[in-house]
N, C-alpha and C positions, 0 to 999 in steps of 0.2 A: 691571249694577246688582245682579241676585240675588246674584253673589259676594259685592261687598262688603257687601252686608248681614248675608250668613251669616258671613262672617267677622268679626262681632260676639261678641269672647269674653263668656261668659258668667263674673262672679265667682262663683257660686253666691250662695247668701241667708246672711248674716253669721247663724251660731247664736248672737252676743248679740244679735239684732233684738227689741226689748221686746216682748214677748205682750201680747195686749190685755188679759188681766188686769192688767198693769203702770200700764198705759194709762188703765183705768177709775181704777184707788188713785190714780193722779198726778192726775187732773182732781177728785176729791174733797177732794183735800189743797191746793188752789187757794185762796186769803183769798179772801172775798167783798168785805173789806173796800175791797180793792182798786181794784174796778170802782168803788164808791163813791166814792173817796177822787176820783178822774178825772173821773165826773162832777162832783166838787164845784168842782174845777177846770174844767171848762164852763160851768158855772151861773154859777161868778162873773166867765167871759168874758162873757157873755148878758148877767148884770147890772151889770155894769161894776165889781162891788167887786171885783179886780183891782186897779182904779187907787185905791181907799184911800189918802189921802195917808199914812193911818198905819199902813199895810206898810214894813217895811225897803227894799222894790224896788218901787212901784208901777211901775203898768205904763203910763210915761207915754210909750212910743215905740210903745200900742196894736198890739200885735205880736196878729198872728190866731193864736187859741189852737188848735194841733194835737192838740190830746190826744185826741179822735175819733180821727184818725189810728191808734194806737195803739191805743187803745180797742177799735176796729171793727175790728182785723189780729187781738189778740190774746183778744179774744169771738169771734171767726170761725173763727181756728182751734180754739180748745178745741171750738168747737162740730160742727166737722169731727172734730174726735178722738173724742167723743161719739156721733158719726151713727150708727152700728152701735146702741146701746142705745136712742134718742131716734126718735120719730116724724112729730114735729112739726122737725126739724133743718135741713130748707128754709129755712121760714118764718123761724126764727131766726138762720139763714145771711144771709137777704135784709135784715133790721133792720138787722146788726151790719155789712153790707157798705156799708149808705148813711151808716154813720156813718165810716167808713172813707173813704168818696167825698168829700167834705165837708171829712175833715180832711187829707185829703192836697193838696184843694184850696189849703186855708189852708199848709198845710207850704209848698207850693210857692209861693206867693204872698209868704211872709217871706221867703224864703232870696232872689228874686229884689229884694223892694223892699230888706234887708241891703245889697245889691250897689250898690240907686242911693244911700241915703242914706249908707254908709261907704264910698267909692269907694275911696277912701283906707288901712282900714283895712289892718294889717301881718297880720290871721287872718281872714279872709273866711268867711262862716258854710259849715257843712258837716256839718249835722246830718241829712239830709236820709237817710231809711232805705231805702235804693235795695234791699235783698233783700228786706225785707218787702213793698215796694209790687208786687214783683214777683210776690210769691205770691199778694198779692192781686189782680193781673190776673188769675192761675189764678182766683182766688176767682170773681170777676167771669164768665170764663167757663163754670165750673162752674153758675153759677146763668143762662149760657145769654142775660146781657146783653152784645148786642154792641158801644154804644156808649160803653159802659163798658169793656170793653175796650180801646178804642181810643184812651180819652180817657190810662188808667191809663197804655197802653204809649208812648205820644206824650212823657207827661209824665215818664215814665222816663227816657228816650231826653233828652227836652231837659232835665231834671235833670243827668243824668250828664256830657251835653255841657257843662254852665256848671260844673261839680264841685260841684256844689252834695253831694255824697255822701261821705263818706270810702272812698279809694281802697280800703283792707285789707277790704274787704268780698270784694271777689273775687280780691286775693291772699292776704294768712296767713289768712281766714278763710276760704278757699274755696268760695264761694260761685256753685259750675259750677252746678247745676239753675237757679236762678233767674236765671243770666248766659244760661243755654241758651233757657229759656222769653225772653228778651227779646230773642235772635238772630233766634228761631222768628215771632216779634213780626213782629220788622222785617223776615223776608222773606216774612211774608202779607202786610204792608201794601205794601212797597215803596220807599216813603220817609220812610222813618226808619235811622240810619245811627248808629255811633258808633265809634272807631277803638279797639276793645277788644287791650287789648296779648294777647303770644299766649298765654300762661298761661293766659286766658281760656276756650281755647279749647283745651285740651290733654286734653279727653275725647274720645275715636275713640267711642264712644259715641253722644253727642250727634251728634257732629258727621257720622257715615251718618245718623243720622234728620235733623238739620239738611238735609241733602244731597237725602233723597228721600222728603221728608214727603208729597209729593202725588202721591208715586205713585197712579197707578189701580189696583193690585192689592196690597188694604191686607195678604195674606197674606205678603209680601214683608217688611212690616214688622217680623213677629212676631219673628224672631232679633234682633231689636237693641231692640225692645221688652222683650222677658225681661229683658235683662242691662242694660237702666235699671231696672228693677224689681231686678233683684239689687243693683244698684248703689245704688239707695237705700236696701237695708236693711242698706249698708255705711255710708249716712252719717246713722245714729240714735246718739245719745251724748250725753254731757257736755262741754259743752267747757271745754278746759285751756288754759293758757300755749302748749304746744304743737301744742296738736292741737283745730281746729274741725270742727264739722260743720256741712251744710244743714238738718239736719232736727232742730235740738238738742233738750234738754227743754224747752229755755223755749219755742220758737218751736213746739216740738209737730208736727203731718205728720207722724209716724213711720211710721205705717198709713195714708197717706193719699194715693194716685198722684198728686197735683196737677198736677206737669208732664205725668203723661204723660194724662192727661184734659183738660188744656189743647191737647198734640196732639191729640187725638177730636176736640175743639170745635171749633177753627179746620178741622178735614179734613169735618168735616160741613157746617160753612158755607162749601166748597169745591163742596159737592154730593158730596164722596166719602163712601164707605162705608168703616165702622173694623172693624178684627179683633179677634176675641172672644183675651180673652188668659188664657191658666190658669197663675195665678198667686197664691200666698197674699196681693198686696198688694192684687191687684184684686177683694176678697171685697167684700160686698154692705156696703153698699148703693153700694160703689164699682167694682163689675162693670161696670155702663154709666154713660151719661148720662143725668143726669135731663131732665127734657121742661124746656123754658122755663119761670123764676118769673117769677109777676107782679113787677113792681117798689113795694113801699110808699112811700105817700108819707111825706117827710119828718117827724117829729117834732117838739115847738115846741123841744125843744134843738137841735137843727140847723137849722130854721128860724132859730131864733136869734142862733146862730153867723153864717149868713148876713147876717140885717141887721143887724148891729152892722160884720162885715168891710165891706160896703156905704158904712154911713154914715161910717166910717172912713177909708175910703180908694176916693174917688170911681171910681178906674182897676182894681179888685179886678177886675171882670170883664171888661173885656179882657185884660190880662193872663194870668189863667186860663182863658183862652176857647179851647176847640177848637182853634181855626186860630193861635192865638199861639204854644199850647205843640206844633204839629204845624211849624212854620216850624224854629223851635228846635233841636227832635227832628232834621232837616234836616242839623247846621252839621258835624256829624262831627269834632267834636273829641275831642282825649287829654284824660283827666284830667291 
């Protein structure tokens, strides 16, 4: 095992990797109007104007409105790009992460009842953001919630199995960290399975820490830990027609080890101990793990969300329940 792990080349750290100067100007230059515009679009799932018969498209097939989803990925990560200069970045991590929980419920919840009520249909919905949800499992574990974790990675897993996703996430868009972190997923838990073609799977990288993530002697790790750290500050960019990255501008983590602090957290609730890594990605306040957040409770927009999905569609929670989307997760199908 020591060989193969030392024999983790290292790319070295890409010299265009954005400086945190870059970092701070981009989250300033962010519309606020934005977050706005999304909650506007919650408020009128909550209050039902949505269905205004006099919208061009009401909303009379009461589709559970995901924009949380979204919402809660893309206020989480900014807020993670921020963490260095902000104090309070926990606290604001944990808000934006339960509005995230909530909508990815409902994401998952549409794309599955699509399926019963267009059985038929010749384009089967497939909107379903399999790389984001995935970073947000990191999220989830970052803030040291395990059953959120589990619920996140379950629902990935049976996402992907039903294609509820489009496939080009983790081919032209190559999307190895977040495919990796939901490998990493499925072999702490055990049973959760998905037949990921081999592209997938075509970082030697990953795939030694995939291997021998639970070693007992976390110093073994450290050569293959560097060179995912180098390797992520090869995938910060714009992306083009031809060329994606994991860690784009829009999706943000440029500065932010998510995968490889979602390895820590699952090797700490192993009972192992993680190695101290010196490395410019792992600077503070992303050197270690933070200690466990409390969990907030819900807010009346998400509260909301909730009982309108409810009264809507009496089968919402089992469906989205634990052990549905953990069966699921199970069936090991190709997109």
């Amino acid at each position: 095992m020591d060989k193969e792990l030392i024999a983790c080349d290292r790319p070295g750290i890409n010299p265009k990797w954005p400086k945190p100067k870059a970092i701070e100007l981009r989250l300033k230059k962010v519309p606020v109007w934005i977050v706005q515009k999304r909650r506007e679009a919650i408020e009128d799932y909550v209050s039902r104007a949505d269905c205004d018969s006099s919208r061009e498209l009401p909303n009379k097939l009461n589709v559970t409105n995901s924009e949380a989803a979204r919402l809660g990925a893309i206020e989480s990560f900014q807020t993670l790009d921020g963490a260095p200069k902000q104090t309070d970045w926990l606290d604001r991590l944990a808000g934006w992460a339960r509005y995230h929980e909530i909508g990815l419920k409902h994401r998952y919840f549409w794309h599955h009842q699509f399926r019963k009520i267009f059985s038929d249909h010749p384009h089967s919905l497939r909107m379903f953001n399999l790389s984001q949800a995935a970073a947000m499992m990191g999220v989830f574990a970052l803030l040291g919630w395990r059953d959120q974790v589990t619920y996140s990675g379950y629902v990935c897993h049976a996402a992907v199995n039903q294609s509820f996703q489009v496939e080009l996430q983790y081919t032209d868009e190559h999307k190895r960290a977040q495919i990796f972190m939901l490998q990493l997923f499925a072999d702490w838990k055990g049973d959760a399975s998905h037949a990921w073609p081999s592209y997938a799977s075509d970082e030697p990288i990953y795939q030694h820490l995939l291997a021998n993530w639970r070693t007992p002697d976390a110093s073994l790790l450290i050569p293959c830990l560097l060179a995912a750290c180098d390797r992520h500050t090869h995938q910060c960019g714009n992306d083009a027609l031809s060329r994606f990255y994991e860690f784009n501008s829009d999706i943000g983590l440029q500065r932010v080890p998510l995968e490889i602090l979602f390895l820590f957290r699952l090797r700490e609730w192993e009972g192992l101990a993680n190695p101290s890594i010196d490395h410019p990605l792992m600077s503070a306040p992303f050197n270690m793990l933070p200690p466990v957040q409390p969990i907030p409770p819900l807010d009346e927009l998400m509260a909301g969300t909730l009982r309108r999905a409810r009264t809507d569609w009496p089968q919402y929670d089992d469906v989205v329940s634990m052990e549905s989307v953990r069966m699921l997760a199970k069936s090991n199908r190709t997109s």
